[in-house]
MOPAC internal coordinates of N, CA, C and O (Angstrom, degrees):
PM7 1SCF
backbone

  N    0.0000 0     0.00 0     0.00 0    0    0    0
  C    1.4560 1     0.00 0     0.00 0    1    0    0
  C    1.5150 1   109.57 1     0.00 0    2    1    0
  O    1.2310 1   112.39 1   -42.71 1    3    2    1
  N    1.5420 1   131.96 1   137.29 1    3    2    1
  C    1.1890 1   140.06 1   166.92 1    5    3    2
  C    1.5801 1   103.40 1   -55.57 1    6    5    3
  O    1.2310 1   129.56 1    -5.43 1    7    6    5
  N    1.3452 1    99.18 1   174.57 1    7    6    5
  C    1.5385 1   116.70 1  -174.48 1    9    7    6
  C    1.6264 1   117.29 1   -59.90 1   10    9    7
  O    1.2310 1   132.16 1   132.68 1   11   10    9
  N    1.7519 1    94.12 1   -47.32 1   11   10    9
  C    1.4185 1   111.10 1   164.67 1   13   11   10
  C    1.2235 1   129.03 1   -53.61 1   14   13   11
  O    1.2310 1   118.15 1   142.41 1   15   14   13
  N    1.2888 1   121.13 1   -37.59 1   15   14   13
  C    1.5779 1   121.08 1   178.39 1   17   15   14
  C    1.4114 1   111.26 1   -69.48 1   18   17   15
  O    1.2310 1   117.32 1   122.94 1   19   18   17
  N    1.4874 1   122.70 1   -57.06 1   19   18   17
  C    1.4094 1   113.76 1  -177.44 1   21   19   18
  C    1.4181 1   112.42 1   -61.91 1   22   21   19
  O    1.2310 1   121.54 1   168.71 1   23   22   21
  N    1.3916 1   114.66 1   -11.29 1   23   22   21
  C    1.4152 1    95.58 1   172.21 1   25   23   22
  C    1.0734 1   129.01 1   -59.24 1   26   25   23
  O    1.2310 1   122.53 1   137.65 1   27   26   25
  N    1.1936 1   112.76 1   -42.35 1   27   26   25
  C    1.7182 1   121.79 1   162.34 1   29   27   26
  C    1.3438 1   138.55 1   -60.22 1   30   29   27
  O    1.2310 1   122.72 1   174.79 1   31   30   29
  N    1.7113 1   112.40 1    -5.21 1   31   30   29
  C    0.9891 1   129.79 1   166.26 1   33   31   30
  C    2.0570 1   114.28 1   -85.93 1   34   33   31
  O    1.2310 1   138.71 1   177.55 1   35   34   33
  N    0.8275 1    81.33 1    -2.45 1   35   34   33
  C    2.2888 1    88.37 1  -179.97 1   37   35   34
  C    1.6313 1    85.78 1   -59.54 1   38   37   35
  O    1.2310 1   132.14 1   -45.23 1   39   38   37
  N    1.3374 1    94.16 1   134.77 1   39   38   37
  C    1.5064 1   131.34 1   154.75 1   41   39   38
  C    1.1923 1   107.78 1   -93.76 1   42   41   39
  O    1.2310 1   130.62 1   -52.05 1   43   42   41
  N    1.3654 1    97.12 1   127.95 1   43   42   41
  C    1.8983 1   121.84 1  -164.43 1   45   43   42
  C    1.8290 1    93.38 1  -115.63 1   46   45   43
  O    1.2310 1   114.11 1   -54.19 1   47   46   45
  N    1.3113 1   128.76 1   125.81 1   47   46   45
  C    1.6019 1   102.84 1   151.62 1   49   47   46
  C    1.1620 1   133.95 1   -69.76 1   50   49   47
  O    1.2310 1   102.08 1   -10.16 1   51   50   49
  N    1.1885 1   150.37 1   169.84 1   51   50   49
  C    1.4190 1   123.47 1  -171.95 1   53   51   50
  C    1.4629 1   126.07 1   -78.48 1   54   53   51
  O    1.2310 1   127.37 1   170.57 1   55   54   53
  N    1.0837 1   103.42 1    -9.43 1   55   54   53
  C    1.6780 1   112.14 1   172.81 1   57   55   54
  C    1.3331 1   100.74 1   -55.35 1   58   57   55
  O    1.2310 1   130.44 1   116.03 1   59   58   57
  N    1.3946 1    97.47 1   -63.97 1   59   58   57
  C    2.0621 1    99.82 1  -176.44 1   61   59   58
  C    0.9133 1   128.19 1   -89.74 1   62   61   59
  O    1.2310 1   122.17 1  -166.76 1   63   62   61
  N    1.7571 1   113.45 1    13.24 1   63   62   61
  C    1.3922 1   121.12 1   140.29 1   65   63   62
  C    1.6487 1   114.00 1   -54.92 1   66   65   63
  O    1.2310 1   119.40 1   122.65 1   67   66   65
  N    1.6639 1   118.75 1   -57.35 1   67   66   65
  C    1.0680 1   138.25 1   166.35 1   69   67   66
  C    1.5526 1   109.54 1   -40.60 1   70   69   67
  O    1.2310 1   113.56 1   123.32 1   71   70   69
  N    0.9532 1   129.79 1   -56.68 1   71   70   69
  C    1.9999 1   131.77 1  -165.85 1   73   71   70
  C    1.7014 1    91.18 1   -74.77 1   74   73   71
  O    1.2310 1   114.88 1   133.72 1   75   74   73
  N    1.3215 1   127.31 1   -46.28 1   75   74   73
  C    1.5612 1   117.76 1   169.39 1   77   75   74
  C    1.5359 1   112.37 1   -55.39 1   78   77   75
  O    1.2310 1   116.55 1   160.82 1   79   78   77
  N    1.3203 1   124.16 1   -19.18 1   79   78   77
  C    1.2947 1    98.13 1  -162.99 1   81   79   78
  C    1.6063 1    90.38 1  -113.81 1   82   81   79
  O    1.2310 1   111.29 1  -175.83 1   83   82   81
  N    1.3661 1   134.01 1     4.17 1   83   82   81
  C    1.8677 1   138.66 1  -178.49 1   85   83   82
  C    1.6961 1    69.04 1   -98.04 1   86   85   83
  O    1.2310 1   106.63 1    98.06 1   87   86   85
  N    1.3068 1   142.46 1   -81.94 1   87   86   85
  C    1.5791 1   127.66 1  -165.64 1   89   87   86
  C    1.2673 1   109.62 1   -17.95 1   90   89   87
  O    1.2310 1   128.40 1    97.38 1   91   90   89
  N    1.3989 1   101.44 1   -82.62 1   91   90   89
  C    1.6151 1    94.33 1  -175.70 1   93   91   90
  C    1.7545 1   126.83 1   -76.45 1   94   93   91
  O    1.2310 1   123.31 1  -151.63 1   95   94   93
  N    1.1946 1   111.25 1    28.37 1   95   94   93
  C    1.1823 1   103.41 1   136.86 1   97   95   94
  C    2.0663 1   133.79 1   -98.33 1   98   97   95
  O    1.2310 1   141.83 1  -168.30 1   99   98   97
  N    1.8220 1    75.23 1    11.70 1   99   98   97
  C    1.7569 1    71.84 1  -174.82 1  101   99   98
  C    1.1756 1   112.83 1   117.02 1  102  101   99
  O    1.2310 1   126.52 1   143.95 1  103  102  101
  N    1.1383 1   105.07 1   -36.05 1  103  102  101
  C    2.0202 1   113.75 1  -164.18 1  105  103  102
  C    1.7465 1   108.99 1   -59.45 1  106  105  103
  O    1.2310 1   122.82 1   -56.64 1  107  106  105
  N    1.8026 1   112.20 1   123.36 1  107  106  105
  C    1.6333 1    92.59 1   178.96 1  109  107  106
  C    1.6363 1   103.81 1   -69.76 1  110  109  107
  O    1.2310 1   124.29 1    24.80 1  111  110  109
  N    1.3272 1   109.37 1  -155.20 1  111  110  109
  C    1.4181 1   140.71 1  -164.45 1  113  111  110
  C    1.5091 1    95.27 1   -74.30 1  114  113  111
  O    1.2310 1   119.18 1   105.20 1  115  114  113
  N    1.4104 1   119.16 1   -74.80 1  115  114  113
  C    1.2070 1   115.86 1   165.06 1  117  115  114
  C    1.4640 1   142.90 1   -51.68 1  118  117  115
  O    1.2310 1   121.04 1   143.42 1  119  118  117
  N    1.2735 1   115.62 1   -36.58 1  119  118  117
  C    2.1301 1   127.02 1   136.05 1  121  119  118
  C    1.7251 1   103.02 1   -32.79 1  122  121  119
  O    1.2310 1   127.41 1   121.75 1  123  122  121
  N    1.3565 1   103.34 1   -58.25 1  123  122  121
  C    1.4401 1    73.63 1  -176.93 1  125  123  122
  C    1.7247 1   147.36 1   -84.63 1  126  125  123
  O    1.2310 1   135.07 1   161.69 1  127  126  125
  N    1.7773 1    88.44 1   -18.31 1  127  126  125
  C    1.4283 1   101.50 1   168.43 1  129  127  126
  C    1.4200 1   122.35 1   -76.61 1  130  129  127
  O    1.2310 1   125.05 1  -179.17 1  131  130  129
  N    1.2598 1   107.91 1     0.83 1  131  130  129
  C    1.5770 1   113.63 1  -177.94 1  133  131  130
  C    1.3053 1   109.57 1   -91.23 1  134  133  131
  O    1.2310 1   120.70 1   146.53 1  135  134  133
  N    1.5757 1   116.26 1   -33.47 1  135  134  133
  C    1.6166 1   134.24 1  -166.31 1  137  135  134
  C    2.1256 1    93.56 1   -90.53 1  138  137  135
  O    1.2310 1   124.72 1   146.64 1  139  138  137
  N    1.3055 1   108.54 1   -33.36 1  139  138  137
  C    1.6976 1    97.78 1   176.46 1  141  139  138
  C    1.5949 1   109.67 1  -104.15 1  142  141  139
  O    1.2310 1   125.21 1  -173.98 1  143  142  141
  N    1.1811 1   107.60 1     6.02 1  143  142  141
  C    1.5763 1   113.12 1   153.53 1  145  143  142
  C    1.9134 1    97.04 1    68.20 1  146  145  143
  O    1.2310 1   128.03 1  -128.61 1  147  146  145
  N    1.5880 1   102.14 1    51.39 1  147  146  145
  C    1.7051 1   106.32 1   176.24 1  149  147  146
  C    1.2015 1    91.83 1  -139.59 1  150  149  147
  O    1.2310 1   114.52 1    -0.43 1  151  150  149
  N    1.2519 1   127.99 1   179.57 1  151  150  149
  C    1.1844 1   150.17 1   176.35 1  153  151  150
  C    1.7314 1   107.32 1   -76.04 1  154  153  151
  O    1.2310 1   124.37 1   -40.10 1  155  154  153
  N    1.4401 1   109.22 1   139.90 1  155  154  153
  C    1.5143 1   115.05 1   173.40 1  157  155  154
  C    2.0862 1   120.00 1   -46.81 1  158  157  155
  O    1.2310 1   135.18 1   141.87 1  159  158  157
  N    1.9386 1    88.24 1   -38.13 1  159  158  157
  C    1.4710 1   103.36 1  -177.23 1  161  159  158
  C    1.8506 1   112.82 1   -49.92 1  162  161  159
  O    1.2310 1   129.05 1   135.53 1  163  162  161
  N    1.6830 1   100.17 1   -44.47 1  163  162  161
  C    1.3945 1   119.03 1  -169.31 1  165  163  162
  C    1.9063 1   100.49 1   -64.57 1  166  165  163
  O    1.2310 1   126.28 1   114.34 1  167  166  165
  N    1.4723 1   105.53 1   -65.66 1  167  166  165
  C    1.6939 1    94.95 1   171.88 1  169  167  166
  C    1.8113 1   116.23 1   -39.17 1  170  169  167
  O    1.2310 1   119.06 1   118.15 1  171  170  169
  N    1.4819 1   119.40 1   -61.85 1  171  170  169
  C    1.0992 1   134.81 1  -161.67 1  173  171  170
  C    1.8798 1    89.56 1   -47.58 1  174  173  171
  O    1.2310 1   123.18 1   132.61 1  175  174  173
  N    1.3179 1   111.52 1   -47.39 1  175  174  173
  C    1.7378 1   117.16 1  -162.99 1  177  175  174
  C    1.4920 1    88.22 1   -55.80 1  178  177  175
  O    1.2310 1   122.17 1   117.44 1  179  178  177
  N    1.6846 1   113.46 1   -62.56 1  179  178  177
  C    1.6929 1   127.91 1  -177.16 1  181  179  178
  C    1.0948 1   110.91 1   -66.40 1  182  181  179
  O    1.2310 1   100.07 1  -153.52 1  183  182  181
  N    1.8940 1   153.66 1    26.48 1  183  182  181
  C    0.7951 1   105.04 1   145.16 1  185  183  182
  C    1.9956 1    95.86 1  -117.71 1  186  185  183
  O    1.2310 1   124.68 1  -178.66 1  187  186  185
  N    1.2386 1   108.62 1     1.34 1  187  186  185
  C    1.6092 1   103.18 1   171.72 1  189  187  186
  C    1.3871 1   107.29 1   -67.49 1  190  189  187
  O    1.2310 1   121.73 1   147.27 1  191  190  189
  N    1.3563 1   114.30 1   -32.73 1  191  190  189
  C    1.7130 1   114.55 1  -176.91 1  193  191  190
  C    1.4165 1   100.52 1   -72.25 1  194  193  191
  O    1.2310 1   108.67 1   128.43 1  195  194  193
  N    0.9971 1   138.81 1   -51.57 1  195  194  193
  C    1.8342 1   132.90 1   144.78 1  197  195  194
  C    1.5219 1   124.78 1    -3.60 1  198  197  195
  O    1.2310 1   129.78 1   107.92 1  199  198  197
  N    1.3533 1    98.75 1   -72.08 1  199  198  197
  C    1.4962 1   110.46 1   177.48 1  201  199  198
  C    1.2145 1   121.26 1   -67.46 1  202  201  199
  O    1.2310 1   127.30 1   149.05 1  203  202  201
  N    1.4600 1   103.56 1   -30.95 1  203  202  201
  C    1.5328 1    95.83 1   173.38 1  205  203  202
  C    1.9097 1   116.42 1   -84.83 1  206  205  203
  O    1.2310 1   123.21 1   149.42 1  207  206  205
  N    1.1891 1   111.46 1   -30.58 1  207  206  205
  C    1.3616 1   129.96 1   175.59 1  209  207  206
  C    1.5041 1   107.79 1   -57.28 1  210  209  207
  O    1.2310 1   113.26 1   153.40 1  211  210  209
  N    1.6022 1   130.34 1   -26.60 1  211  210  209
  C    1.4557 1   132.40 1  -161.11 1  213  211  210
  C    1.6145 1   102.29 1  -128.29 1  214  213  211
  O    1.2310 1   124.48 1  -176.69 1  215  214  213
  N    1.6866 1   109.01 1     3.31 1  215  214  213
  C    1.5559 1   118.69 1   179.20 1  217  215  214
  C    1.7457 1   116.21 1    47.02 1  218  217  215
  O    1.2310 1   124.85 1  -151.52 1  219  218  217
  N    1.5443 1   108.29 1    28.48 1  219  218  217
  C    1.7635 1   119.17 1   170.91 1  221  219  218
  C    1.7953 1   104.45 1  -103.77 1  222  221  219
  O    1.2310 1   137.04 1   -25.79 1  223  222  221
  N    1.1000 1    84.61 1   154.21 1  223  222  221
  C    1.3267 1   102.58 1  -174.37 1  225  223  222
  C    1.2375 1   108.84 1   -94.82 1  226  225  223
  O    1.2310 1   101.15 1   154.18 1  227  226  225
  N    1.0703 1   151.91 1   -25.82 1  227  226  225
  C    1.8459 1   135.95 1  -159.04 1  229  227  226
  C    1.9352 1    80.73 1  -156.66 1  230  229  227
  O    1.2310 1   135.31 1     1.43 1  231  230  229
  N    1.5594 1    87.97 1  -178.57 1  231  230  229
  C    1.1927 1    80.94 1  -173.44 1  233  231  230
  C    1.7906 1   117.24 1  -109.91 1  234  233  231
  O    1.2310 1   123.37 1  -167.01 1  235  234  233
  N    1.1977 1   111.15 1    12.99 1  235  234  233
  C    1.3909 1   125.61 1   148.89 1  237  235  234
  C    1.2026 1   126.32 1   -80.13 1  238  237  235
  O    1.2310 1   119.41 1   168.32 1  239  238  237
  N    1.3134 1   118.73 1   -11.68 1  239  238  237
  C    1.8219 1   110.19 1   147.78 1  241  239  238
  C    1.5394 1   105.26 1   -94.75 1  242  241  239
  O    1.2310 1   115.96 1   166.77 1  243  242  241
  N    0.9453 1   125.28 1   -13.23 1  243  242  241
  C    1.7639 1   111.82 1  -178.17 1  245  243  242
  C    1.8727 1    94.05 1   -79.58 1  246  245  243
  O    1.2310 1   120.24 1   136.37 1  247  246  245
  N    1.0999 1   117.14 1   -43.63 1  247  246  245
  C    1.5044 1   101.30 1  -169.81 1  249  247  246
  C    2.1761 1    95.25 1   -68.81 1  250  249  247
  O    1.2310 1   127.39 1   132.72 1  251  250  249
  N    1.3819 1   103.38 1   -47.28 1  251  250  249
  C    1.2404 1    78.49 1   168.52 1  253  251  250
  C    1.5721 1   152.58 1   -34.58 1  254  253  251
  O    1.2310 1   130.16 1   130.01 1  255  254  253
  N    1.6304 1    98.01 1   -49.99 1  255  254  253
  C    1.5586 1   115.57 1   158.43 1  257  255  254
  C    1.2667 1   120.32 1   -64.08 1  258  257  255
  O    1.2310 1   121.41 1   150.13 1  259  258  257
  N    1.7659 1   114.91 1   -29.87 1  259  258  257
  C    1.3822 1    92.47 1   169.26 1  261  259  258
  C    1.9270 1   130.70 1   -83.85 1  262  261  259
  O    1.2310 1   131.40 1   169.77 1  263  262  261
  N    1.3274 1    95.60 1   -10.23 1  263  262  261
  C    1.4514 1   102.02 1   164.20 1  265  263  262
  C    1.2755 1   121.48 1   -84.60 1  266  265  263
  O    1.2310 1   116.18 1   175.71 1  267  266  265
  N    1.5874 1   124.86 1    -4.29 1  267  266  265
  C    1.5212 1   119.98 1   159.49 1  269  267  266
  C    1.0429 1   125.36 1   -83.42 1  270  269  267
  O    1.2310 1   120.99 1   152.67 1  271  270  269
  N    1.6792 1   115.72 1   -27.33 1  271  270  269
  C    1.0125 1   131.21 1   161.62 1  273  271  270
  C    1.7856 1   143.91 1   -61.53 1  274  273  271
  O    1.2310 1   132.36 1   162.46 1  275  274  273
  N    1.2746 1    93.73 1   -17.54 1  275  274  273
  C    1.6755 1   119.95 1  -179.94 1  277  275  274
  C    1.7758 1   101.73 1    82.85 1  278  277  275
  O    1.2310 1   118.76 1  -140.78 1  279  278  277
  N    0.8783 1   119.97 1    39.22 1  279  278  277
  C    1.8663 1   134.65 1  -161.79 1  281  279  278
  C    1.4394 1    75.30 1   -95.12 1  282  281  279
  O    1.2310 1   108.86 1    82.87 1  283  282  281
  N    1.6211 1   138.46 1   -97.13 1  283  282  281
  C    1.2541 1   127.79 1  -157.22 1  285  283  282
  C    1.1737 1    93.90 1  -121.69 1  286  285  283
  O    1.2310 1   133.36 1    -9.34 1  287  286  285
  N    1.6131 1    91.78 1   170.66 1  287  286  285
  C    1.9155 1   121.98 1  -168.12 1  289  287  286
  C    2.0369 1    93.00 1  -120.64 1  290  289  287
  O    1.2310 1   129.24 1   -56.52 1  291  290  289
  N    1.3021 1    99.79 1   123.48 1  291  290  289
  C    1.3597 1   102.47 1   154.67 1  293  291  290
  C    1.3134 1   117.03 1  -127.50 1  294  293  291
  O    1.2310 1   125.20 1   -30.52 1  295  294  293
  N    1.5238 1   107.62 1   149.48 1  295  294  293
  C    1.3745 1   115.84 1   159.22 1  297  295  294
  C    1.9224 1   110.10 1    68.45 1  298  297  295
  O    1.2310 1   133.49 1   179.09 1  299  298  297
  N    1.5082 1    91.53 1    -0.91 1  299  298  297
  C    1.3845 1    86.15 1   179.29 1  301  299  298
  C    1.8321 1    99.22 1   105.69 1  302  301  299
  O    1.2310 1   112.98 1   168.60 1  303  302  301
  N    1.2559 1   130.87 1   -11.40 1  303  302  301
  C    1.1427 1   148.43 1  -164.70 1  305  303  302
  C    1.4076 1   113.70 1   -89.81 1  306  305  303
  O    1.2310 1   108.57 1   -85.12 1  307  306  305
  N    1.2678 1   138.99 1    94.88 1  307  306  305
  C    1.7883 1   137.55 1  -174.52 1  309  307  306
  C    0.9200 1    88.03 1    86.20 1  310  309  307
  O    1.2310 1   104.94 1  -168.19 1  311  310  309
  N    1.4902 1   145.45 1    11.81 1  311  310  309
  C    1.6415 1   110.99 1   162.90 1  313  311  310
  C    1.4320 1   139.67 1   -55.52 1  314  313  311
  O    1.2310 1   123.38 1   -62.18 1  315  314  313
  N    1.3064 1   111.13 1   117.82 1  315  314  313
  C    1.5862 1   101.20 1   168.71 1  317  315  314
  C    1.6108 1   120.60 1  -162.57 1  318  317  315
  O    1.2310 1   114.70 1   -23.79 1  319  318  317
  N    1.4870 1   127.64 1   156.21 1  319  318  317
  C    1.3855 1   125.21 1  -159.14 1  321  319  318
  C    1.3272 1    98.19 1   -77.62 1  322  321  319
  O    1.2310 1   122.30 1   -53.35 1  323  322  321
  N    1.4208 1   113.20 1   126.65 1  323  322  321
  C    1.4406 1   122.17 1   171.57 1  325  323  322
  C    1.7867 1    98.11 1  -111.72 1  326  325  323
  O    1.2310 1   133.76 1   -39.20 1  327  326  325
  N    1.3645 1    91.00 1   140.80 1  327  326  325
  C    1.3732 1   126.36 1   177.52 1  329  327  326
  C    2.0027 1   108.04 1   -43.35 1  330  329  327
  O    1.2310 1   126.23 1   -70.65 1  331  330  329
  N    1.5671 1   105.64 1   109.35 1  331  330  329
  C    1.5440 1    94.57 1  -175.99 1  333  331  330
  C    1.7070 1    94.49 1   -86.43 1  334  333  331
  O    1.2310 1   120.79 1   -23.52 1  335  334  333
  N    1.3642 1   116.09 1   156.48 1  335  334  333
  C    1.7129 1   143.91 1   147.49 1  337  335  334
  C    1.5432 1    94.96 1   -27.98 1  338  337  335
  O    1.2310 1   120.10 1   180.00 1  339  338  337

């Protein structure tokens, strides 16, 4: 497989399935630790383990990858039922 394909193969846990998908709605670091009721430190830990886990650099290519990936649905945009565990 090229570089590209396994990218789409990263195993996310679902928490940081969850922090990818409050990212791309916009939400900062602190939006989101306030809305999952953790500390900013704990996102900040979850979303470098992200970036490094999905090999993006900022977090406008990680929401990118996660919308190529079928990771999140916005706006009604890439929506579709992915297969639960």
């Amino acid at each position: 497989m090229s570089g590209n394909q396994t990218q789409g193969l990263v195993s996310l846990s679902d928490r940081e399935v969850q922090i990818v998908d409050l990212v791309a709605q916009g939400l900062t670091n602190q939006h989101i630790a306030e809305q999952l009721e953790i500390s900013k430190r704990t996102v900040d830990n979850h979303i470098s383990n992200i970036l490094t886990k999905t090999q993006t650099e900022n977090r406008v290519a990680l929401v990118r990858w996660a919308l190529q990936w079928g990771k999140v649905c916005l706006d009604d945009v890439n929506c579709c039922s992915l297969p639960s565990d």
